[in-house]
N, CA and C atoms as an extended XYZ file, in Angstrom:
468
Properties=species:S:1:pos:R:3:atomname:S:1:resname:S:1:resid:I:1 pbc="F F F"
N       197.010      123.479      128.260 N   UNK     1
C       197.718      123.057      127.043 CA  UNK     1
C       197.573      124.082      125.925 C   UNK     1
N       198.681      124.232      125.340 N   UNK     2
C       198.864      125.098      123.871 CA  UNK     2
C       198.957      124.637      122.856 C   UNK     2
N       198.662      125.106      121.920 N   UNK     3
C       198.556      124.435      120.914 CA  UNK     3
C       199.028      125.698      119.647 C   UNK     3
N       200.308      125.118      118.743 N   UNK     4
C       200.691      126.377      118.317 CA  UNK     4
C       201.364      125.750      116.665 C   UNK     4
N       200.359      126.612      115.369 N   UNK     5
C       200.594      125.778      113.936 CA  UNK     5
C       201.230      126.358      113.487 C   UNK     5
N       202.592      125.624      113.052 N   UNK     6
C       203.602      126.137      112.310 CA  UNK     6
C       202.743      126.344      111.085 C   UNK     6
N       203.483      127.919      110.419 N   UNK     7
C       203.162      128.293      108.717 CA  UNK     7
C       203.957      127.050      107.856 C   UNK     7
N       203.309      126.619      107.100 N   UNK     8
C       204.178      125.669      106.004 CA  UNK     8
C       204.302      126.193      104.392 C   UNK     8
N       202.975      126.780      103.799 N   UNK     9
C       203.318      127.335      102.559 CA  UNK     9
C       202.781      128.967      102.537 C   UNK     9
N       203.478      129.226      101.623 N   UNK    10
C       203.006      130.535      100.978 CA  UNK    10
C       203.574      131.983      101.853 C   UNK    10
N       204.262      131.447      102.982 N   UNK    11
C       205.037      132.561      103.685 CA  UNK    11
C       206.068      132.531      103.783 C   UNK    11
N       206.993      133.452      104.102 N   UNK    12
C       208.155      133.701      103.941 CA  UNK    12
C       209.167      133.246      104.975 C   UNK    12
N       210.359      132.823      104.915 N   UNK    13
C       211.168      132.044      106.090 CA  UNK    13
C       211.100      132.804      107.248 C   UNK    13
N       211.489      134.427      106.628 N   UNK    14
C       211.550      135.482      108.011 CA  UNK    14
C       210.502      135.687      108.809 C   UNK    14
N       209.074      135.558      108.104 N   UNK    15
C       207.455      135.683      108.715 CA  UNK    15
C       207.239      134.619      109.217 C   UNK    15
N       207.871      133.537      108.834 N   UNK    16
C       207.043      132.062      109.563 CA  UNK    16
C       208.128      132.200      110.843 C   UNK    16
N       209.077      132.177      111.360 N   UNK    17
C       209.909      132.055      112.366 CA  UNK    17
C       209.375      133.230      112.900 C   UNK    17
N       209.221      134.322      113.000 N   UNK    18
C       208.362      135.617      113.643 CA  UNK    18
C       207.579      135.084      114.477 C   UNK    18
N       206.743      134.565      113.296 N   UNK    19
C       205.244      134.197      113.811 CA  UNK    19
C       205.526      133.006      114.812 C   UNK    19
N       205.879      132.323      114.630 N   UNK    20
C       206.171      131.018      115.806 CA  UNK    20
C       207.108      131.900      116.818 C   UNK    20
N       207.823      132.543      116.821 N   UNK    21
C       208.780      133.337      117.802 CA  UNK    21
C       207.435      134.100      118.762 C   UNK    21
N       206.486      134.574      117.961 N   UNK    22
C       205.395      135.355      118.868 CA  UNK    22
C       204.598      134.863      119.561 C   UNK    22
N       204.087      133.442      118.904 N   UNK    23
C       203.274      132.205      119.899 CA  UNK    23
C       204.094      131.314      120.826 C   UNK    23
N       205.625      131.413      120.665 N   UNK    24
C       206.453      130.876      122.050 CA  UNK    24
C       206.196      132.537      122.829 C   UNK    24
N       206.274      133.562      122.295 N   UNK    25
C       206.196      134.560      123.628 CA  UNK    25
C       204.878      134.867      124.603 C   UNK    25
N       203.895      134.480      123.567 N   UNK    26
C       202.505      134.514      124.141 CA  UNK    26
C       202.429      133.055      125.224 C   UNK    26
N       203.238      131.932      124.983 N   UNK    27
C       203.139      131.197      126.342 CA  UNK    27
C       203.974      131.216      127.450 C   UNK    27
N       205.144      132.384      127.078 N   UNK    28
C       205.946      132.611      127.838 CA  UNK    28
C       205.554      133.672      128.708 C   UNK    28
N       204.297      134.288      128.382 N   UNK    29
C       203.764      135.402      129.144 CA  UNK    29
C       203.015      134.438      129.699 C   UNK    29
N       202.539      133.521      129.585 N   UNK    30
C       201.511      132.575      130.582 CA  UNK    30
C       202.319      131.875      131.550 C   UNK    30
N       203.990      131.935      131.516 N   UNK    31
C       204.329      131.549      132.318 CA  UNK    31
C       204.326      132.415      133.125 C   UNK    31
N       204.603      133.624      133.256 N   UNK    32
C       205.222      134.455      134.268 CA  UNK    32
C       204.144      135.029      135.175 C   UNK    32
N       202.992      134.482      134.376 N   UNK    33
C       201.283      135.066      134.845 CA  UNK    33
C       201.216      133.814      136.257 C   UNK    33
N       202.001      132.556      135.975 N   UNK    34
C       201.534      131.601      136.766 CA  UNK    34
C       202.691      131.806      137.627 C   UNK    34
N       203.789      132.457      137.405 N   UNK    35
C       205.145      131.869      137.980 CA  UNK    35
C       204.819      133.324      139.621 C   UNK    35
N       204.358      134.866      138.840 N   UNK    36
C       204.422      135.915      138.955 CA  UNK    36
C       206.203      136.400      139.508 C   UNK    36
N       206.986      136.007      138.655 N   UNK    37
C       208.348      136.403      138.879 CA  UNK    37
C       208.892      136.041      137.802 C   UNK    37
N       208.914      135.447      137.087 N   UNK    38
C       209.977      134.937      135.489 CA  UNK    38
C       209.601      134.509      134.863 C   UNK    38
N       209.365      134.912      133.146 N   UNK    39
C       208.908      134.485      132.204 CA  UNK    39
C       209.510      133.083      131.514 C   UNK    39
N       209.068      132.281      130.871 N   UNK    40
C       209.214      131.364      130.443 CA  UNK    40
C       210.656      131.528      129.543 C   UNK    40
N       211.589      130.354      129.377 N   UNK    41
C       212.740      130.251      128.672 CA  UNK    41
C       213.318      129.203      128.710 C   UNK    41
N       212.558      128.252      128.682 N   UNK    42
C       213.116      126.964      128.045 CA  UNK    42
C       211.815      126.255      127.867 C   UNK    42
N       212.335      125.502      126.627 N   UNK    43
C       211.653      124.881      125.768 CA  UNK    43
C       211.955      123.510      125.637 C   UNK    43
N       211.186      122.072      126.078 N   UNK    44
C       211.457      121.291      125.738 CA  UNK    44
C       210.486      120.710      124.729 C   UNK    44
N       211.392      119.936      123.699 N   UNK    45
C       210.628      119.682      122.053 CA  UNK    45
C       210.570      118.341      122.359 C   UNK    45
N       209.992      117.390      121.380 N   UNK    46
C       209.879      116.597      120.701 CA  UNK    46
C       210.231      116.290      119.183 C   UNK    46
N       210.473      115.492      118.421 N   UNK    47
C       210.907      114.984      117.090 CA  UNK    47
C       210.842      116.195      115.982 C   UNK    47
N       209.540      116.355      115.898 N   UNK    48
C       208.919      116.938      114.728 CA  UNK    48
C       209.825      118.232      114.917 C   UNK    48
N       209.440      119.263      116.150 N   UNK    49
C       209.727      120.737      116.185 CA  UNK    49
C       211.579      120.787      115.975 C   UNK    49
N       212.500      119.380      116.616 N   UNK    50
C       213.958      119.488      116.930 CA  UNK    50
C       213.752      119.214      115.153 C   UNK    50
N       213.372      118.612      114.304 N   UNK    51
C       213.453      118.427      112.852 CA  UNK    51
C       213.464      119.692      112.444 C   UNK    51
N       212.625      120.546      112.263 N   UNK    52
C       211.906      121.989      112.143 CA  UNK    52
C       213.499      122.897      112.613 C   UNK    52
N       213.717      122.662      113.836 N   UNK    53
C       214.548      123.843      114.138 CA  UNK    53
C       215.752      123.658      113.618 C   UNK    53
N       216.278      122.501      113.297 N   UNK    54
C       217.605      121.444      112.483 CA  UNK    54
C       217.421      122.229      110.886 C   UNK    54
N       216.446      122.051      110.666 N   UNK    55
C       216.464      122.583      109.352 CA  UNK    55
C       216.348      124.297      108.715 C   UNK    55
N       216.618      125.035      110.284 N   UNK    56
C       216.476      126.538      109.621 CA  UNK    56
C       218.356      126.654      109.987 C   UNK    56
N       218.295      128.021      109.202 N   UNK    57
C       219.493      128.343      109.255 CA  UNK    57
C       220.231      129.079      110.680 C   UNK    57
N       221.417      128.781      110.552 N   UNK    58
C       221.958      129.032      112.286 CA  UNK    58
C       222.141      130.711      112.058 C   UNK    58
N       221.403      131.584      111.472 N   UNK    59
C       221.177      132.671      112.174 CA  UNK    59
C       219.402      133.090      112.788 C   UNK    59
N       218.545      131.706      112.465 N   UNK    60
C       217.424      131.785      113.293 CA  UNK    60
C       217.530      130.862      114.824 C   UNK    60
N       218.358      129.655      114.176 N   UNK    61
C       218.594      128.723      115.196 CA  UNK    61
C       219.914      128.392      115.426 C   UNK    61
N       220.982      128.333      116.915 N   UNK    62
C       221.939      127.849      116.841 CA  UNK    62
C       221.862      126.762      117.572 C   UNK    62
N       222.558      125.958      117.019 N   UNK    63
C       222.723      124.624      116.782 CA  UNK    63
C       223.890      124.100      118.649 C   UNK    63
N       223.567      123.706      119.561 N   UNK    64
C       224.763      123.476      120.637 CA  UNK    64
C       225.505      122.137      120.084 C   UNK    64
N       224.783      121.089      119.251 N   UNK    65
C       225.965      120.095      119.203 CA  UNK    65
C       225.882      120.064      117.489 C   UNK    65
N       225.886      120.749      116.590 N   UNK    66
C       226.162      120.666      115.483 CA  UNK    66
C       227.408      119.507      115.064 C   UNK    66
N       226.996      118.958      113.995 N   UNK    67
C       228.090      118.139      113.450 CA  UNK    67
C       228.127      117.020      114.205 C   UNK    67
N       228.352      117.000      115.976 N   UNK    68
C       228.638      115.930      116.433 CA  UNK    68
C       227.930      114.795      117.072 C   UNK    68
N       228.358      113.821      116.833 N   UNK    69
C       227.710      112.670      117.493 CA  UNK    69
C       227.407      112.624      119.131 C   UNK    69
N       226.227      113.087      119.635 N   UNK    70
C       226.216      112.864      121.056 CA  UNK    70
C       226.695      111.611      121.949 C   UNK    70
N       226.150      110.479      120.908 N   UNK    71
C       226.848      109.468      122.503 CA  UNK    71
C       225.381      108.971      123.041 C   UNK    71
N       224.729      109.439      122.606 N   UNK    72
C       223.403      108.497      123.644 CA  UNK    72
C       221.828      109.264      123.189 C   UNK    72
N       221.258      108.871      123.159 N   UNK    73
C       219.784      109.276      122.824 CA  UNK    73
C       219.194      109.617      124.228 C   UNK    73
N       218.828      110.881      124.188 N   UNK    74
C       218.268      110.935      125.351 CA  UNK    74
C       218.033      112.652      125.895 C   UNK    74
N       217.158      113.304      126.880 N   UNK    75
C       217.203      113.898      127.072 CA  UNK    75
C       218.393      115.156      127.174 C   UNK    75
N       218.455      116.631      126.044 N   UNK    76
C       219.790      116.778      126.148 CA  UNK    76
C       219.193      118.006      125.459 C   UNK    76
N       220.527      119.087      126.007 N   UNK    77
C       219.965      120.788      125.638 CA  UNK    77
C       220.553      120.205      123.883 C   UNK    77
N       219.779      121.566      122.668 N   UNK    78
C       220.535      121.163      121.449 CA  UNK    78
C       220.125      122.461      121.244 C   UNK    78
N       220.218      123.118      121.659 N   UNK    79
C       220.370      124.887      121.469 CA  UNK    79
C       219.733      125.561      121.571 C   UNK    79
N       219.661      127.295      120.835 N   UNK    80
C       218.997      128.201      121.550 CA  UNK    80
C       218.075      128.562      120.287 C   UNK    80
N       216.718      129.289      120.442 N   UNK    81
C       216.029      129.641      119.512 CA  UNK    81
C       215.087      130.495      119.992 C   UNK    81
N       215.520      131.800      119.171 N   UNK    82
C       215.379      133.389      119.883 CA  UNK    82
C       216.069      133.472      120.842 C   UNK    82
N       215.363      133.212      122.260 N   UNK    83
C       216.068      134.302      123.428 CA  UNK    83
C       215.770      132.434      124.293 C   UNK    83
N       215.128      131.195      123.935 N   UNK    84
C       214.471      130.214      124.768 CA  UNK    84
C       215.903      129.195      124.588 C   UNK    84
N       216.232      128.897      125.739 N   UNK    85
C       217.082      127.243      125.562 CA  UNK    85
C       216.213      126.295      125.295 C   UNK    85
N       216.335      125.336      123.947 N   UNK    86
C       215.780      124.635      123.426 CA  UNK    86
C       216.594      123.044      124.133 C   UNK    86
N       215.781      121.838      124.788 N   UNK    87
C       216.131      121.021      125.235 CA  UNK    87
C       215.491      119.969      124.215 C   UNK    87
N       215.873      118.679      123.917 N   UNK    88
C       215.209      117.775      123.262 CA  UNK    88
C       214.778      116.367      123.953 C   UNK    88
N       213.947      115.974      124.192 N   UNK    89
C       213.581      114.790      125.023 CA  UNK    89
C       212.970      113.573      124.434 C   UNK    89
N       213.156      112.744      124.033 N   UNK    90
C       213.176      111.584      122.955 CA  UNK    90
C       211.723      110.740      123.632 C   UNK    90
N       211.388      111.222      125.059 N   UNK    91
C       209.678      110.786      125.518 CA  UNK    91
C       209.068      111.195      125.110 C   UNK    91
N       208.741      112.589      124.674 N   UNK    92
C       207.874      113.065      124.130 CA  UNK    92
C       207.068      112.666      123.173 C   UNK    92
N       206.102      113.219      122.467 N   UNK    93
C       205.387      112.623      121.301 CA  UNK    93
C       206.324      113.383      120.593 C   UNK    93
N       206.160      113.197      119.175 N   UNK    94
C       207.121      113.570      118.160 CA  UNK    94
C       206.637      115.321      117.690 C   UNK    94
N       205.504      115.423      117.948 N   UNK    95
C       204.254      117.067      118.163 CA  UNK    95
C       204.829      117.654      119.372 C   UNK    95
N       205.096      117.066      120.769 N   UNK    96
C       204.983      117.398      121.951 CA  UNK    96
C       205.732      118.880      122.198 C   UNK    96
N       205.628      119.320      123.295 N   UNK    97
C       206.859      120.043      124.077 CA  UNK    97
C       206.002      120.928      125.259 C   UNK    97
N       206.792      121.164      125.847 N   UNK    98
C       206.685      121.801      126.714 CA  UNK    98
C       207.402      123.436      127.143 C   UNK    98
N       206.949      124.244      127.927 N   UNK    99
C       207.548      125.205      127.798 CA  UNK    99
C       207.759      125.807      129.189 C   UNK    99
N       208.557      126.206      130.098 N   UNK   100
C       208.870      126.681      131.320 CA  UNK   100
C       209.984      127.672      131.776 C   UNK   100
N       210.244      127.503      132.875 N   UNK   101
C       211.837      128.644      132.953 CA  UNK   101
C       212.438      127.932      133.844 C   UNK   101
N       213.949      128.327      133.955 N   UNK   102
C       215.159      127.948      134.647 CA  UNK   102
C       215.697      129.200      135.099 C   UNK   102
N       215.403      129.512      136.545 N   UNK   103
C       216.796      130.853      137.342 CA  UNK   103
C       217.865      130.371      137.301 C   UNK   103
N       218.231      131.170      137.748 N   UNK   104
C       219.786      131.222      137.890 CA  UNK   104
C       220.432      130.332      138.742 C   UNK   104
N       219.763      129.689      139.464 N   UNK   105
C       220.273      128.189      140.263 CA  UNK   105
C       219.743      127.336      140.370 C   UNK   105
N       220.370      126.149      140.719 N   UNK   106
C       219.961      125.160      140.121 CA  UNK   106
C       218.289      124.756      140.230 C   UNK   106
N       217.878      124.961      141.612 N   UNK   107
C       216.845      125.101      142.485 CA  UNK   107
C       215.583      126.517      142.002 C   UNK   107
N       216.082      127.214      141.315 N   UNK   108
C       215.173      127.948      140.782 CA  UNK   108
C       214.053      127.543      139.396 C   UNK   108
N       213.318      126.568      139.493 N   UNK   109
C       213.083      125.950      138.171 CA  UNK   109
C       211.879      124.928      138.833 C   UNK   109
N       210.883      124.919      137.938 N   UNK   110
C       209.644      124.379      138.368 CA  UNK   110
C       209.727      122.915      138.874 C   UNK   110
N       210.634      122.320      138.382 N   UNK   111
C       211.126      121.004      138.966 CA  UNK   111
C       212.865      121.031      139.243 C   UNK   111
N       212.986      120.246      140.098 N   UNK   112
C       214.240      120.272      140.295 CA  UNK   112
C       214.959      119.074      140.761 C   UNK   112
N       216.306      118.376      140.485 N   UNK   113
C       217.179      117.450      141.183 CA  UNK   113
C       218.282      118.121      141.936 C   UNK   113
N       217.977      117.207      143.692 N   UNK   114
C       218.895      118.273      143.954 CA  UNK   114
C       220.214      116.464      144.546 C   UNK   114
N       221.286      116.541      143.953 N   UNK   115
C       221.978      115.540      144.135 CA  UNK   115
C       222.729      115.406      145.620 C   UNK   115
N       222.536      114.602      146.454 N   UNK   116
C       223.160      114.351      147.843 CA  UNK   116
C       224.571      113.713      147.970 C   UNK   116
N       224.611      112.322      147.237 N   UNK   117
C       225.899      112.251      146.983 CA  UNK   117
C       225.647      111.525      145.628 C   UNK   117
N       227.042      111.842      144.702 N   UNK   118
C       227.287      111.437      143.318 CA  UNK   118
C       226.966      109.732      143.347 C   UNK   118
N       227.483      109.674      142.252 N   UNK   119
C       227.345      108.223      141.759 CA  UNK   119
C       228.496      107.104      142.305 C   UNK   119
N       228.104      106.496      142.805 N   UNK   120
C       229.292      105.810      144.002 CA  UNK   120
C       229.637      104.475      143.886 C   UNK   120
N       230.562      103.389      143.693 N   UNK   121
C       230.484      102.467      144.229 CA  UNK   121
C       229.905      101.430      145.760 C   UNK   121
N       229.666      100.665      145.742 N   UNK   122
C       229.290      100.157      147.073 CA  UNK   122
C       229.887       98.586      147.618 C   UNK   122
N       230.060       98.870      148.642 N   UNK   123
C       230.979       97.525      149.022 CA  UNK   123
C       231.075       96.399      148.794 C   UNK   123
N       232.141       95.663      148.292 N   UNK   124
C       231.867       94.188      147.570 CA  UNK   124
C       231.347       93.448      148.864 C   UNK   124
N       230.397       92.384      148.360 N   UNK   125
C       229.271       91.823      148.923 CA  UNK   125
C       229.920       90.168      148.529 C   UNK   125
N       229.822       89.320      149.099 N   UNK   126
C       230.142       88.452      148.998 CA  UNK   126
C       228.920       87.409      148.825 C   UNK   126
N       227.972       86.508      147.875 N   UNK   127
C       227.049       86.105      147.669 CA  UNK   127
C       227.393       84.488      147.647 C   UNK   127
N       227.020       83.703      147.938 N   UNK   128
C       227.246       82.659      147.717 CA  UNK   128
C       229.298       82.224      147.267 C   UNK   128
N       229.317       81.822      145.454 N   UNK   129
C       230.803       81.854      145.081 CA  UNK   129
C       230.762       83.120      144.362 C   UNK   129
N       230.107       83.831      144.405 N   UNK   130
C       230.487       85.070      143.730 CA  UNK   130
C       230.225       86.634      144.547 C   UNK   130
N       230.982       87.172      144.010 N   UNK   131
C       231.620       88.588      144.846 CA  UNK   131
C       230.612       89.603      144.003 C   UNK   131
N       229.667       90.437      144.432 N   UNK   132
C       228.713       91.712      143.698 CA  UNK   132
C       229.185       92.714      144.397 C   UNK   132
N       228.806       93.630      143.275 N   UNK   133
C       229.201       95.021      143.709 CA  UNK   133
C       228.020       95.825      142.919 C   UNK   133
N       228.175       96.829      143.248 N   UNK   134
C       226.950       97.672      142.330 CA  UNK   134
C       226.989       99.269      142.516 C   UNK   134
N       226.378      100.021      142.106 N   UNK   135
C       226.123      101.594      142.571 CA  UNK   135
C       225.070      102.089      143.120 C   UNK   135
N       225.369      103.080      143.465 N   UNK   136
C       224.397      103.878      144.211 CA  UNK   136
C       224.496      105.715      144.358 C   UNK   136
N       223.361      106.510      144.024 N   UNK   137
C       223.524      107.788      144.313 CA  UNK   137
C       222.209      108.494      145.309 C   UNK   137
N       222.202      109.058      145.942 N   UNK   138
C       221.022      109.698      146.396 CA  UNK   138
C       221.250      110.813      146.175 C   UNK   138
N       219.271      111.232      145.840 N   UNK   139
C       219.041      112.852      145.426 CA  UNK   139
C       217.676      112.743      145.628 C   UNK   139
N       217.213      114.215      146.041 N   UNK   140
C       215.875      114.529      146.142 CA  UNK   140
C       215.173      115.491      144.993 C   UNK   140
N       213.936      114.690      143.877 N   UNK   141
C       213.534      115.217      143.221 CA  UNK   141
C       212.242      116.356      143.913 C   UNK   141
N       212.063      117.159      143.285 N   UNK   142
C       211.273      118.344      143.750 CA  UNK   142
C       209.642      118.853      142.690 C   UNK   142
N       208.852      118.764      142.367 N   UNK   143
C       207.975      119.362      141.556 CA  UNK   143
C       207.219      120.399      142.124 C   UNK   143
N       207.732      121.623      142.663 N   UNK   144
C       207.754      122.664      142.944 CA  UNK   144
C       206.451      123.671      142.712 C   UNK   144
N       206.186      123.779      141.373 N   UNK   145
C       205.694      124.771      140.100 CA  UNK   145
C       204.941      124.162      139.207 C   UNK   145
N       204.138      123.137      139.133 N   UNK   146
C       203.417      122.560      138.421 CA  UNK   146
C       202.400      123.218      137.418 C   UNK   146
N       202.503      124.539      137.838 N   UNK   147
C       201.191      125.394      137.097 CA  UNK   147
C       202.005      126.089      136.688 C   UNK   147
N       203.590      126.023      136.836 N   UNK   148
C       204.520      126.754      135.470 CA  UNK   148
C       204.693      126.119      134.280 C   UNK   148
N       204.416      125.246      134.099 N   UNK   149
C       205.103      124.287      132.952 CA  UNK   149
C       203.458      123.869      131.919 C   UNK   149
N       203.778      124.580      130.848 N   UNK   150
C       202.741      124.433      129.940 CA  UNK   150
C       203.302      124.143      128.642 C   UNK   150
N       202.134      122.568      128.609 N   UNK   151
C       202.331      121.420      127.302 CA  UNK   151
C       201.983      122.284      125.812 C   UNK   151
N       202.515      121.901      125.006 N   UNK   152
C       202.605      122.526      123.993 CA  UNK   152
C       201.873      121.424      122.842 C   UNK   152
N       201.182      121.441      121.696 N   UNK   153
C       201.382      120.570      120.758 CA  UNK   153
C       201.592      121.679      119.417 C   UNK   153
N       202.495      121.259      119.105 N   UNK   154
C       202.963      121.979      117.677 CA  UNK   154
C       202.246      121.017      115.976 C   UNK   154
N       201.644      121.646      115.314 N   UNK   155
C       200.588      121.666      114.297 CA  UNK   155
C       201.744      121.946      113.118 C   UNK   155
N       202.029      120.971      112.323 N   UNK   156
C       202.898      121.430      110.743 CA  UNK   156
C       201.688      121.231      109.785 C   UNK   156
């Protein structure tokens, strides 16, 4: 686990984003130490840090759903910050995050879903006086890389 304190007074916008830009690279070198093939580049946050990154300006942070209403609370990319895809996950503690990498397919990534068939209907069922129906998908989850993925707690 990492543990990494945002600057709050007496420094400058450009030095405090530096400085946090240099302690995401110092765990991104701990990924690639564990991975020994790809450095860390994605970032999943919690409350506090997606607050933090919401509030700098979109030439430190860009914003993927600016302005708009997502539609659902819940695990979901919300942009990039530096060179890391920033994901937001509403389990987390509101301090939390985590930090890991994603290759280039889908299957390249310390955990993975790999989907068999989509999301399906299934045959009406006849129950007593009433007719059920329901869904169904199969997929095989994977935890691959467990000693890639390092917890973060962020300090304001």
């Amino acid at each position: 686990p990492q543990t990494i304190a945002i600057p709050t007074a007496g420094v400058d916008l450009n030095v405090r984003v530096q400085q946090i830009l240099q302690k995401l690279n110092d765990v991104s070198q701990l990924v690639i130490n564990a991975t020994g093939r790809i450095e860390g580049n994605t970032l999943v946050v919690g409350g506090s840090f997606k607050s933090f990154l919401e509030s700098l300006p979109n030439t430190f942070y860009t914003q993927e759903d600016a302005g708009q209403d997502t539609g659902f609370q819940g695990p979901r990319r919300i942009g990039t910050f530096g060179r890391f895809a920033v994901f937001y996950d509403d389990q987390l503690p509101m301090d939390g995050a985590w930090m890991s990498y994603k290759g280039a397919e889908w299957y390249d990534a310390p955990y993975y879903l790999g989907v068999f068939m989509p999301i399906t209907p299934t045959d009406a069922v006849n129950l007593n006086v009433r007719i059920e129906q329901a869904f169904v998908s199969m997929e095989g989850h994977r935890y691959d890389k467990p000693t890639a993925v390092f917890p973060i707690t962020f300090r304001f």
